[in-house]
Legacy VTK file of the C-alpha trace (Angstrom):
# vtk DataFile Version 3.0
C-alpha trace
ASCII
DATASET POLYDATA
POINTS 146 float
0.000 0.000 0.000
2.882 1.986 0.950
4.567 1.635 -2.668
0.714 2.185 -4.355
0.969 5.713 -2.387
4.493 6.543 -3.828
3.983 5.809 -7.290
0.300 7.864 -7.092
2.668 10.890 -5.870
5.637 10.682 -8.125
2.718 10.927 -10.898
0.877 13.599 -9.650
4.009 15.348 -8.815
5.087 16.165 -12.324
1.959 17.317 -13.456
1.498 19.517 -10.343
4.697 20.953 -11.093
3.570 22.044 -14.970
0.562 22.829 -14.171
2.454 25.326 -11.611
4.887 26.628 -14.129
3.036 27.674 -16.674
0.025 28.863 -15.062
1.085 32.331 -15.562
0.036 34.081 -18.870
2.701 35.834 -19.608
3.965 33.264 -22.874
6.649 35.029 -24.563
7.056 33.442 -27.758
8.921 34.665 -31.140
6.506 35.199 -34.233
3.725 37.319 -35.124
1.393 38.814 -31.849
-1.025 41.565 -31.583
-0.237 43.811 -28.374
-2.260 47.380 -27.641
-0.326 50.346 -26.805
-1.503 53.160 -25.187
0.208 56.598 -25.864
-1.715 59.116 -23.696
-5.084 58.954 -24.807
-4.241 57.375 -28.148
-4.863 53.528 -28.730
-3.287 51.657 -31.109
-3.808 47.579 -32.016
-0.358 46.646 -33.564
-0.029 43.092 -35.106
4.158 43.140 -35.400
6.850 40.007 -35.050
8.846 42.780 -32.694
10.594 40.921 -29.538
10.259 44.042 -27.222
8.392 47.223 -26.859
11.064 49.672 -28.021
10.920 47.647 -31.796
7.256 47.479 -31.167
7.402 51.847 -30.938
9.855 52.016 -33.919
7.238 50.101 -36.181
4.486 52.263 -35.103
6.675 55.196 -35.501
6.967 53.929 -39.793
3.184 52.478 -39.243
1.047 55.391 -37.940
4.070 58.338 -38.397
3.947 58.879 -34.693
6.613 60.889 -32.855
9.012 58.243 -31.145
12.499 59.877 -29.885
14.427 58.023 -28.024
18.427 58.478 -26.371
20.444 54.898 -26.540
22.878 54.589 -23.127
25.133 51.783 -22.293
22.065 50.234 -20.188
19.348 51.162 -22.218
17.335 53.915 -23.764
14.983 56.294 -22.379
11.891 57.436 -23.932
12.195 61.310 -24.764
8.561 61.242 -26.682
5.872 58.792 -27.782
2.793 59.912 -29.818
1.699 62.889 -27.849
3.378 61.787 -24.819
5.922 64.316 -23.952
7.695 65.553 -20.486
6.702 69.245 -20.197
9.882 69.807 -17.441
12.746 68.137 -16.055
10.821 66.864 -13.511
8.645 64.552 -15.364
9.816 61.710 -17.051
7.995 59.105 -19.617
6.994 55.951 -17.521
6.419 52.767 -19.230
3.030 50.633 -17.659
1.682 46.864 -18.375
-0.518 44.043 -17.574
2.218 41.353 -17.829
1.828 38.827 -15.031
5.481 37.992 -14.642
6.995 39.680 -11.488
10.004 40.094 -13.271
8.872 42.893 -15.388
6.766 44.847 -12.340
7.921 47.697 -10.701
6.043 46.634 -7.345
3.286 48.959 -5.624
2.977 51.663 -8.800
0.244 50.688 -10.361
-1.777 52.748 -11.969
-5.444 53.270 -13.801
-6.566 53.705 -17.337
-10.152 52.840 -18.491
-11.073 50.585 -15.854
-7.951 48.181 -15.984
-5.446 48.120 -13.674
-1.621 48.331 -15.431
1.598 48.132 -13.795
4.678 50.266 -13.419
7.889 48.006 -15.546
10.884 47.308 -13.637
12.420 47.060 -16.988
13.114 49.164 -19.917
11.445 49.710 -23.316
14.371 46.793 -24.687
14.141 44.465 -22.191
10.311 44.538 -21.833
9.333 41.882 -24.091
5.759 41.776 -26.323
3.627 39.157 -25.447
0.538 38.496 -27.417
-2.655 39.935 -26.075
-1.168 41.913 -23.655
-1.236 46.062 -23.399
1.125 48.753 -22.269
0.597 52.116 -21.604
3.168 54.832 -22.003
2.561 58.168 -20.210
4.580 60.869 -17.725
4.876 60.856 -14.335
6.566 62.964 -12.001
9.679 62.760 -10.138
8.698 62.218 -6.341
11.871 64.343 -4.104
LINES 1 147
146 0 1 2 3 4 5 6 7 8 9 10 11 12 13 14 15 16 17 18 19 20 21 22 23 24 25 26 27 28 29 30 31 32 33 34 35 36 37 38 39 40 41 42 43 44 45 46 47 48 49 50 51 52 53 54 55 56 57 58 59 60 61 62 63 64 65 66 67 68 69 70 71 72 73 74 75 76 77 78 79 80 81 82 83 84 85 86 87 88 89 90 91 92 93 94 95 96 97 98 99 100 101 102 103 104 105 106 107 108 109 110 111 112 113 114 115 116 117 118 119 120 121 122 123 124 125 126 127 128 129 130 131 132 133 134 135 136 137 138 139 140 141 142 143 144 145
């Protein structure tokens, strides 16, 4: 009986363990996705093979002609202007929001608010924040806080 007992849990284990691991949502794959992205007020549906949001801006940059402008550094770049979104003074600054699951990509306890649904800050940059199909991101400014 003992034996019966192990074998049930080293089967069950397994499958606990997927099930587990990819319960999240968050399925980055390469290949064509469709991803919204919110600049200011302005929605856009993009269907793009881009691996990250910066490509994902550059497209709809040659797409829709929006204003995209951008400075590269040795860790990344930062967002000068999307669509209308634009810092009016040094201390704003162009934030980057999603509703990506993964905890890897949050920038815990900013979230914020935008037609009902609840988006949060990235803990990553425009490069490094990948695309994932289905999912939305909202670029807007923010203010520097001290």
């Amino acid at each position: 009986m003992k034996n019966f007992k192990n074998l049930i849990l080293a089967l069950l284990l397994p499958l606990i363990l997927l099930f587990a691991l990819t319960s999240c949502n968050d399925v980055i794959e390469n290949g064509e996705k469709t991803v919204k992205i919110i600049l200011g007020g302005e929605e856009y549906t993009l269907s793009t093979s881009a691996d990250n949001l910066h490509l994902a801006l550059i497209m709809l940059k040659e797409k829709e002609n929006i204003d995209y402008e951008y400075e590269e550094f040795p860790f990344g770049i930062m967002i000068k202007k999307a669509g209308g979104v634009t810092p009016t003074d040094d201390s704003e600054f162009i934030a980057i929001y999603h509703d990506l699951e993964k905890t890897e990509y949050i920038y815990f306890g900013n979230d914020t608010e935008y037609n009902g649904k609840t988006y949060h800050l990235s803990g990553v940059g425009a490069k490094d924040l990948p695309l994932v199909n289905g999912a939305s991101y909202l670029i807007k400014t923010e203010t520097f806080n001290g």
